[in-house]
C-alpha positions in Angstrom: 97.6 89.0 92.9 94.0 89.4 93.4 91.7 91.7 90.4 88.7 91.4 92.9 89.0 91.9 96.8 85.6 90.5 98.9 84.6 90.8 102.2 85.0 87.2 102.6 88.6 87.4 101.4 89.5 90.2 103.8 87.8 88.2 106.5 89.8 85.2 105.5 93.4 88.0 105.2 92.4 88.7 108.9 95.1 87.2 111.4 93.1 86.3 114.4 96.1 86.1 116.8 96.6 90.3 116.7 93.2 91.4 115.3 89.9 90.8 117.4 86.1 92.0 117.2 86.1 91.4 113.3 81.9 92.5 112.2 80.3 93.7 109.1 79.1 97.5 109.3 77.1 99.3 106.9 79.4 102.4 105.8 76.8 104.5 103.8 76.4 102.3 100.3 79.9 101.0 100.6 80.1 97.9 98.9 81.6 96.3 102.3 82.7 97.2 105.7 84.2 95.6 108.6 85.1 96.9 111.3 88.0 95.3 113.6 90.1 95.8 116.8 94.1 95.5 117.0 95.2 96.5 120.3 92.2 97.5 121.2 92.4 100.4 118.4 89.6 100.4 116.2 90.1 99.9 112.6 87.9 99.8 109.0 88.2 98.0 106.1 86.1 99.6 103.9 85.6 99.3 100.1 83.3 101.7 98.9 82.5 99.7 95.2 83.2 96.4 93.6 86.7 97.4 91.8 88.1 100.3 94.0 90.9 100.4 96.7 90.1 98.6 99.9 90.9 101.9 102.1 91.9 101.1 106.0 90.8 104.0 108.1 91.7 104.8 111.6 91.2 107.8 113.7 93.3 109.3 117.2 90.7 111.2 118.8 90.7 114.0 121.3 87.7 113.4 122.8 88.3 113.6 126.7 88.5 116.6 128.7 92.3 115.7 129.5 93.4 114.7 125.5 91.3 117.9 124.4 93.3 120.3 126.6 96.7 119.5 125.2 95.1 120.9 121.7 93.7 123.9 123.6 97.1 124.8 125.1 98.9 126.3 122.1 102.2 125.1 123.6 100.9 121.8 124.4 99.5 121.9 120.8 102.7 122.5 119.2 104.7 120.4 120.9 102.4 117.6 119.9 102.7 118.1 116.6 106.6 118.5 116.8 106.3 115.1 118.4 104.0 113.4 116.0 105.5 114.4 112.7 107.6 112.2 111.7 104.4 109.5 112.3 102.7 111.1 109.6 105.9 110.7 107.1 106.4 106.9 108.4 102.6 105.4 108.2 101.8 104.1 105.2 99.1 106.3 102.9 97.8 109.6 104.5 96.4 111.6 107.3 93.6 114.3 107.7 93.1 116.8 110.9 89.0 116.6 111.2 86.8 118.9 113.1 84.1 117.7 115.3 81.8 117.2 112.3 84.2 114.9 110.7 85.2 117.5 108.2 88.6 118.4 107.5 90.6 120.8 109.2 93.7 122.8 110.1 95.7 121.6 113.2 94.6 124.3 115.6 90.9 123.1 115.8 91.2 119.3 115.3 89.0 116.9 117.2 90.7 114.0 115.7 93.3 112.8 113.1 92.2 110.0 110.5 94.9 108.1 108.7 94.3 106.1 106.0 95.8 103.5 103.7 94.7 102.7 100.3 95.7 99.0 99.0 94.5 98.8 95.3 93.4 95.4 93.7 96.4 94.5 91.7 98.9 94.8 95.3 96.1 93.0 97.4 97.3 90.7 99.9 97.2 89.2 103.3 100.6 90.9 103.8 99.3 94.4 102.7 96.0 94.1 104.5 98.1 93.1 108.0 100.9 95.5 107.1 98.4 98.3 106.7 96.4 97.6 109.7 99.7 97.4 111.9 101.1 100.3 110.9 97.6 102.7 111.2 97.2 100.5 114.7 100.9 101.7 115.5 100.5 105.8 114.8 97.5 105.7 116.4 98.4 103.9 119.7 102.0 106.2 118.8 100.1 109.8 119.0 97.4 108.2 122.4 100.6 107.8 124.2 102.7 110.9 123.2 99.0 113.1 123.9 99.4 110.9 127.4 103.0 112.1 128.2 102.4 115.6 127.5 99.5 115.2 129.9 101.4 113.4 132.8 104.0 116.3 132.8 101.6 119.0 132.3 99.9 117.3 135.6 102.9 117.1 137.2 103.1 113.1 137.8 
């Protein structure tokens, strides 16, 4: 059990055999952030002051003309979300629909979903910190892929 988490410490957590591109960011006056790659998904570690949560943040974005249709399509849309649900219940912490601003949003006029995870000082440990990034790294790469098959049929391949 840790009562302090450091950027160091998370650095050290890291498992360099599944996570890659580890770098310091500056995330508006947290007190660290480093931002990461597992499966080519990329992932924060942010902890916004000394003795709060360290919060792992990871976003699914519709930001290509193909992703963006399938939430255009109301069908499409719903289907999607029928499909993805039971993600949301499964990952670890929570998840918010956000506009294009980054604000948040109902499911009709997302641009993106963020999930998060909250590990809190007193349940801080390598096991967490992986456990957390593998599951966020998993719903993302989960909804990418089911956005994808909706596509390819949609397309007709």
């Amino acid at each position: 059990m840790v009562d302090h988490v450091t950027a160091e410490q998370v650095e050290k957590w890291l498992d360099d055999r599944v996570v890659r591109d580890v770098e310091r960011t500056t995330e508006n006056a947290a007190a660290f952030s480093i931002q990461c790659r597992l499966s080519h998904i990329p992932l924060n570690v942010i902890k916004e002051d000394t003795w709060g949560p360290l919060r792992i943040v990871g976003r699914a974005a519709f930001d290509t003309e193909r992703t963006a249709a399938v939430i255009e399509n109301p069908d499409q849309r719903y289907e999607l979300l029928a499909r993805i649900g039971p993600v949301f219940a499964a990952t670890p912490g929570f998840y918010t629909f956000l506009d294009e601003e980054g604000t948040s949003t109902e499911f009709p006029t997302l641009d993106s979903i963020q999930f998060e995870h909250r590990i809190y000082a007193d349940g801080a440990s390598q096991q967490e910190l992986m456990a957390g990034l593998m599951a966020i790294a998993t719903a993302i790469k989960y909804v990418q892929n089911t956005v994808a098959a909706i596509r390819r049929r949609e397309d007709g391949d």
